[in-house]
N, C-alpha and C positions, 0 to 999 in steps of 0.2 A: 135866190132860193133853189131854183132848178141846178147852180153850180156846185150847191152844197148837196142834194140830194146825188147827184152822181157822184161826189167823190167818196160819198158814206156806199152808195152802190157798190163802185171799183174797190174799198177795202171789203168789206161781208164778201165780195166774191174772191178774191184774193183769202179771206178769211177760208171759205166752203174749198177751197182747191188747195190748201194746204193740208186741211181735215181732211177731206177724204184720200188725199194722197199719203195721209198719215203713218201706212203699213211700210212706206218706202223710207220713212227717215228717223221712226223712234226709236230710244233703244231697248237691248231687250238687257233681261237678267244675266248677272257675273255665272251663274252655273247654264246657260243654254249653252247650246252644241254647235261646234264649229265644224265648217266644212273638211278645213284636217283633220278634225276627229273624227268625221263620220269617214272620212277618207283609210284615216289607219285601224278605224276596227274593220271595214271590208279589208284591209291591208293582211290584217291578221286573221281574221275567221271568213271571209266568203268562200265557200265549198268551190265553186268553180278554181278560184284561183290557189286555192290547196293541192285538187286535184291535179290541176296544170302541175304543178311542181313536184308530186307524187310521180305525174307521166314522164317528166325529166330527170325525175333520181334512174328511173326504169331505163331511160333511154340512156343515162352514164353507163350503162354496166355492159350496153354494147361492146365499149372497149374494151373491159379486160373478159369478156366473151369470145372479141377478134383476136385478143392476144395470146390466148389458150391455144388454140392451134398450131401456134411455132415454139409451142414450151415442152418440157417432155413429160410422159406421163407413165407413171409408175403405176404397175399392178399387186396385188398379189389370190393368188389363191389356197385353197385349203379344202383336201376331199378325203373321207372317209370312207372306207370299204369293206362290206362285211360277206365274205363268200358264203352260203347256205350250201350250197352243195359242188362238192369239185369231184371233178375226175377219177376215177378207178383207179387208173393208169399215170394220173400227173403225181409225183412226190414232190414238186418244187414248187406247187403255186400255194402261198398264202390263204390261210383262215381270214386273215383282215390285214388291212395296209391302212396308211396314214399319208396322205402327199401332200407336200407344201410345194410352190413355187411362186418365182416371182419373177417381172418383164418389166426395164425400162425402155422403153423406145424412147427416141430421138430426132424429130423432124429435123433435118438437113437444108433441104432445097423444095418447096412447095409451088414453085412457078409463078410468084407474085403475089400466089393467093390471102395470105397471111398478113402481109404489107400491104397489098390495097384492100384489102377487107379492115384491118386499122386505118387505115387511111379515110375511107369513108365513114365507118361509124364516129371516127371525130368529125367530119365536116358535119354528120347529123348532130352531134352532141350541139353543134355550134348555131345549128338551126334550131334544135330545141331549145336552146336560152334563147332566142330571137324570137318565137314563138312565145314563149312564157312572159319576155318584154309586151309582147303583143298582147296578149291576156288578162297584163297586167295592166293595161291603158286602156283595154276595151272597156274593164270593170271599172278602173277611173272615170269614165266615161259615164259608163252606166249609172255610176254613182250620182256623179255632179247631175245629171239630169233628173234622176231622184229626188235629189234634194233640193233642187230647184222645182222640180214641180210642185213637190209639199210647198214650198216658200209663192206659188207664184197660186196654187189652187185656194193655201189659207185667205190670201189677200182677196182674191176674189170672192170667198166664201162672206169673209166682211164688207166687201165691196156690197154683195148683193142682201149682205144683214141690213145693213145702211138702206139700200132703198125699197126694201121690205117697211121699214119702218117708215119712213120718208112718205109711204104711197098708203100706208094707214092713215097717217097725220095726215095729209089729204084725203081721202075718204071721207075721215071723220069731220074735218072743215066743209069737206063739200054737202055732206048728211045735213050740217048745221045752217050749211046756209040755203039749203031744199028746202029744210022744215020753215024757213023763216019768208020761202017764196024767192030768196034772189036769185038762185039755182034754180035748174029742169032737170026731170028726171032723168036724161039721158047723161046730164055730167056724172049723175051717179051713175049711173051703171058703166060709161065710161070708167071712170074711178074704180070701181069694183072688178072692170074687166082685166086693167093694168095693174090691180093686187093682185090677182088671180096668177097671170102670168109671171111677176116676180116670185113667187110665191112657188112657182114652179120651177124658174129657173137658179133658186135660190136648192131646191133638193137636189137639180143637175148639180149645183156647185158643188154639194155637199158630195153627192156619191162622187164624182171624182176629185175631191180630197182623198177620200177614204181609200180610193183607188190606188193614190198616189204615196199615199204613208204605209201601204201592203208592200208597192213595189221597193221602199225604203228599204224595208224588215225585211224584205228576200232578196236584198243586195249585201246591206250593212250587220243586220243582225238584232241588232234592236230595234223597238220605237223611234220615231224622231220627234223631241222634246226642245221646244222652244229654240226653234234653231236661228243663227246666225246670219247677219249679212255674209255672204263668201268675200273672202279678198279681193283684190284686184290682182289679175295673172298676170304672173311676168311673162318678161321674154316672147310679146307677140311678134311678130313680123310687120315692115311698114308697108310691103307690097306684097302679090303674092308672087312675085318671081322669087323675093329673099323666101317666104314661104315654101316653095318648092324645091330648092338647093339645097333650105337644109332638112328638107325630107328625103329627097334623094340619099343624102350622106345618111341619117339618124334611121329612120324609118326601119323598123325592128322586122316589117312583111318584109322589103327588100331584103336585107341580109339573110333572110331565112331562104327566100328564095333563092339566092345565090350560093349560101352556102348545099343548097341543094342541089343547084347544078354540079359543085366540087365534089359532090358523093357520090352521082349517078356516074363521071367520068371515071371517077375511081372504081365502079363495080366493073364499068368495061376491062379491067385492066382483071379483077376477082374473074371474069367469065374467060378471060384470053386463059386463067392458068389450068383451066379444066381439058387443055390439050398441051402441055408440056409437063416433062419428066417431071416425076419426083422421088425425091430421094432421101430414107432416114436411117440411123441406125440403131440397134437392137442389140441388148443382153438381157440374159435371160439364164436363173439357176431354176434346179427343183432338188429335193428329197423326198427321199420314199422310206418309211418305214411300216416293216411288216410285221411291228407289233410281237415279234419272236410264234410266230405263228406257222415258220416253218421249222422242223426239227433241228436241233444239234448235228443228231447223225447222221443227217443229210451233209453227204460230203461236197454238195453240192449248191449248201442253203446258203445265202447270203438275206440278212432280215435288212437292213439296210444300204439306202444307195442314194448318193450324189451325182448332181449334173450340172455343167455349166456352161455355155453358149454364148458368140457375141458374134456379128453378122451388120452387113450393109441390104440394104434392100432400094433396089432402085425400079421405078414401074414406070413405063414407057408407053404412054396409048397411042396406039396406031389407027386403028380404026374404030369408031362412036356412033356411028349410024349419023352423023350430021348435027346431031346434041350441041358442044361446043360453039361451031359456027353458030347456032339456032340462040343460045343464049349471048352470044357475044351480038350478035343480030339485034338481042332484045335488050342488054343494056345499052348500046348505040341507040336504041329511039326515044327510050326511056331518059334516056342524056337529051336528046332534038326536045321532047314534051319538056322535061325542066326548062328548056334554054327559053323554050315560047310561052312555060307558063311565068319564069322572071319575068321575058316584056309585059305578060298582061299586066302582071303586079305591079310593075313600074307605072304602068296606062294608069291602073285604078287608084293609084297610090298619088299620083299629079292631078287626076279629076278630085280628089278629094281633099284634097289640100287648096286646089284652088277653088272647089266648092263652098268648101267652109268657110273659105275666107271672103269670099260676096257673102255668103249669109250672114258671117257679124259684120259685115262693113253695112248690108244692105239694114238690119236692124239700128243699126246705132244711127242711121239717117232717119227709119220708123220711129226711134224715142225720139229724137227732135223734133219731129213735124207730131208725133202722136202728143207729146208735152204742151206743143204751141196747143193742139186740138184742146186739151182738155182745161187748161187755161180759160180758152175762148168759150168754149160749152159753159164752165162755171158762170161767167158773166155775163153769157146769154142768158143761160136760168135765173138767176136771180134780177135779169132784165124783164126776162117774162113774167116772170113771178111779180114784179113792181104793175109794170104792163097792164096786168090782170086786176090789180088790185084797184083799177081806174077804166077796168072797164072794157080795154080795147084787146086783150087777150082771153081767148078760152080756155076752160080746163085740159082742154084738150092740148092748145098748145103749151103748159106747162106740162101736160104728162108725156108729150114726144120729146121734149128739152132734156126734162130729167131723165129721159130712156138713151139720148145721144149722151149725154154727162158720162151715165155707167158705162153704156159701149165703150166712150173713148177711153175710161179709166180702166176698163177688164184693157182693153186693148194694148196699151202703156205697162199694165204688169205683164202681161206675156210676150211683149216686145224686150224688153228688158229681161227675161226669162230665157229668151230663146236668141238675143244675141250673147248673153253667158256663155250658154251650152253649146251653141259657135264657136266662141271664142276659144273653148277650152277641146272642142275637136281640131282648131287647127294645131293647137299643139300637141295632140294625141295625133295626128298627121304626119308632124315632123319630127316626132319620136323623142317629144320631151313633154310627154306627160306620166313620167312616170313615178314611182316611189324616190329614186334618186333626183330627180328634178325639182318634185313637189314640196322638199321639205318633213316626207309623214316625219309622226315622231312617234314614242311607244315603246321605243327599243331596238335593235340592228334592226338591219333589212336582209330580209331573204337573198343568200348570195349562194346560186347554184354553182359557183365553180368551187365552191365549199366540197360538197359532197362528190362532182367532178374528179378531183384531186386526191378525194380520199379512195375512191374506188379503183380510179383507173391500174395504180399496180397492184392492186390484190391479186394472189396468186396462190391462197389459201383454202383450203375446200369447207373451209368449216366458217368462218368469215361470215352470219348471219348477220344479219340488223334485228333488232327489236320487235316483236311481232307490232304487226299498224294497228292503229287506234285512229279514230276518229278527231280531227286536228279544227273543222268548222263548227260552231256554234249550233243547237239546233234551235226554230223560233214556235216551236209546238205551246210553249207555258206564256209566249208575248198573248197577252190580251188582243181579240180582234178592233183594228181601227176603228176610231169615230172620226165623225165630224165637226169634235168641240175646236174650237179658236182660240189658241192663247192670246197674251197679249199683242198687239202689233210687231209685225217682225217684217224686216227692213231687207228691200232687192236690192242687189247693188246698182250702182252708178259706174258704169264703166267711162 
């Protein structure tokens, strides 16, 4: 009899630990939202990562900014002349004139400055896509955690529905069995105390759901609507040395940072040319027409006149008051601060990679030991619970049981919650979390050497772009969050 009652035990609690873990393994609706989806609408509309991209079209146009300075440039002008009052004594000067002219110069010889000012504003163009990479995984980042917290706060939110209800249905057993004398008043009010507090910790759950489906909407752009388990991430690393090598190589900070060392060397070279010759040359016509404003019978009047000029010009600075040395001084240090702000980047870019790779390694041994936890909790409650019902257990010890139960169960979802959002910083670490990595889909992917390529030989003065417009979503008309709970929705199993 007693073999039979425990194996009916071990199933119900086998039963109760499959329930309540239920949020982790049922499924949800053909139209909820998947982690690439919420991934490619921040893809497409998050203001930050618009922005970024807006700052790097700005930052292409460096180059053909640098490149103007060794191209030639053509003037022209145009004056009119109206004399009010001439001379007594002058017969030859004009009532009014008319002068046209026009200058093309010609840079020659700039002293470097033209060539290493191109030369740096590409190695920045080259840190600004490094940077925009960078951007663009922060915000993947930001996302996945987003929407892992919606996924990890709904569950607890039911987690803590479930023993809201659980500790009324006891309440109400315990009232029944006060009035009938088996119970003391103190199991009630025990029981009354332990509603109270779930009761409470059950609006903490709610307000940060609500917390967490804000931060959605001002990441992705909408609501998050019956969201998905997320996939399983590729391409982890099995150690963190493999971890760190290939952040070294990927890692979108390092390249920016280095390609910012290649700029600052290169200004040295723009600053050396502010004390060497330079040299361009010059032609140059005008006409003048006097509008026939001096007489005929001036034997002397000529109403028009031609001019034409062409000329080298070479400037030679001898003395600058110290200027030169002074800037060449200051890209040399400006060059030392890049060199030392790469190492730090390198520093924080290895602690972080190998950060995040104990934190998922360190949680994924949390869901094991926290799984075995809530296992055993289950079949201690419903031990106690049996216990009790013969006498040798108090109310009190089934209300600490089922208070260990919840813990361990919140505990199991945010373990699983928070080795995801590990997992997917160590590959936003080693510089493959990004849109080309991830698979988004939606339509191409933003490719800044697009616009790169289109700008750089512009050499047209008229060559506008479209006036800007507003390219991210606004979320003013999304309804303010609740804390309603859809159906069950499933964390992954890494």
């Amino acid at each position: 009899m007693i073999e039979t009652h425990n194996k009916k035990t071990i199933r119900r609690s086998r039963w109760l630990a499959s329930l309540a873990l239920g949020a982790l393994v049922l499924p949800v609706a053909a139209q909820a939202e998947t982690l690439q989806g919420a991934l490619a609408k921040a893809y497409e509309n998050n203001p930050t990562l618009t922005a970024a991209r807006a700052g790097q079209r700005a930052n292409d146009e460096n180059v053909p900014i640098q490149k103007s300075g060794g191209l030639p440039s053509l003037g022209a002008s145009a004056d009119y002349e109206e004399n009010l009052v001439l001379p007594g004594n002058n017969f030859v000067s004009p009532m009014r004139s008319l002068t046209l002219g026009g200058r093309l110069s010609v840079p020659i010889y700039q002293g470097g400055a033209v060539r290493n000012g191109i030369r740096a504003a590409k190695y920045r163009v080259e840190a600004g896509q490094a940077d925009l990479r960078a951007t663009e995984a922060s915000i993947f980042s930001q996302v996945v955690g987003a929407y892992m917290d919606v996924i990890r706060d709904q569950a607890i939110v039911q987690l803590n529905q479930n023993n809201v209800a659980v500790l009324r249905t006891n309440l109400q057993a315990t009232s029944d069995r006060f009035e009938i004398g088996d119970l003391t008043r103190t199991d009630v009010a025990q029981s009354e105390a332990r509603l109270a507090l779930a009761e409470g910790d059950l609006r903490r759950a709610e307000a940060n759901l609500i917390a967490s489906r804000e931060s959605y909407v001002r990441l992705v752009g909408e609501a998050p609507s019956d969201l998905q388990a997320p996939p399983p991430l590729p391409n982890l690393p099995t150690t963190p040395e493999d971890a760190v090598a290939i952040a070294l190589n990927n890692n979108p900070d390092i390249e920016s940072a280095n390609q910012l060392v290649n700029a600052n060397r290169a200004d040295i070279g723009v600053a050396r040319a502010g004390r060497l010759p330079k040299l361009s040359a010059t032609v140059g016509g005008g006409y003048v027409n006097n509008l026939n404003s001096i007489s005929s019978q001036n034997v002397a009047a000529v109403n028009t006149t031609t001019s034409a000029a062409a000329g080298v010009s070479v400037t030679l600075p001898i003395f600058q008051g110290g200027r030169p040395a002074a800037q060449v001084r200051q890209a040399q240090s400006r060059t030392s601060q890049a060199i030392e702000n790469y190492v730090a980047v390198e520093r924080d870019v290895i602690a972080q990679t190998r950060g995040a790779y104990a934190a998922w390694q360190a949680n994924e041994r949390v869901i094991a030991a926290t799984q075995q936890a809530v296992n055993a909790n289950a079949l201690s409650l419903e031990g106690v619970r049996a216990e009790n019902s013969v006498g040798t257990r108090s109310i009190l010890d089934i209300l600490n049981a089922e208070q260990e139960y919840l813990n361990t169960q919140v505990q199991l979802v945010s373990a699983r919650r928070n080795s995801y959002v590990a997992a997917f910083s160590v590959l936003a670490a080693m510089g493959k979390a990004e849109a080309r990595d991830l698979g988004i889909e939606g339509g191409p992917l933003y490719d800044p050497d697009v616009n790169y390529h289109r700008v750089q030989g512009q050499i047209w003065d008229w060559s506008d772009d479209p006036a800007p417009r507003q390219q991210a979503t606004d979320t003013r008309n999304i309804p303010a969050a609740t804390a309603d709970v859809p159906p069950s929705t499933p964390l992954p199993r890494q």
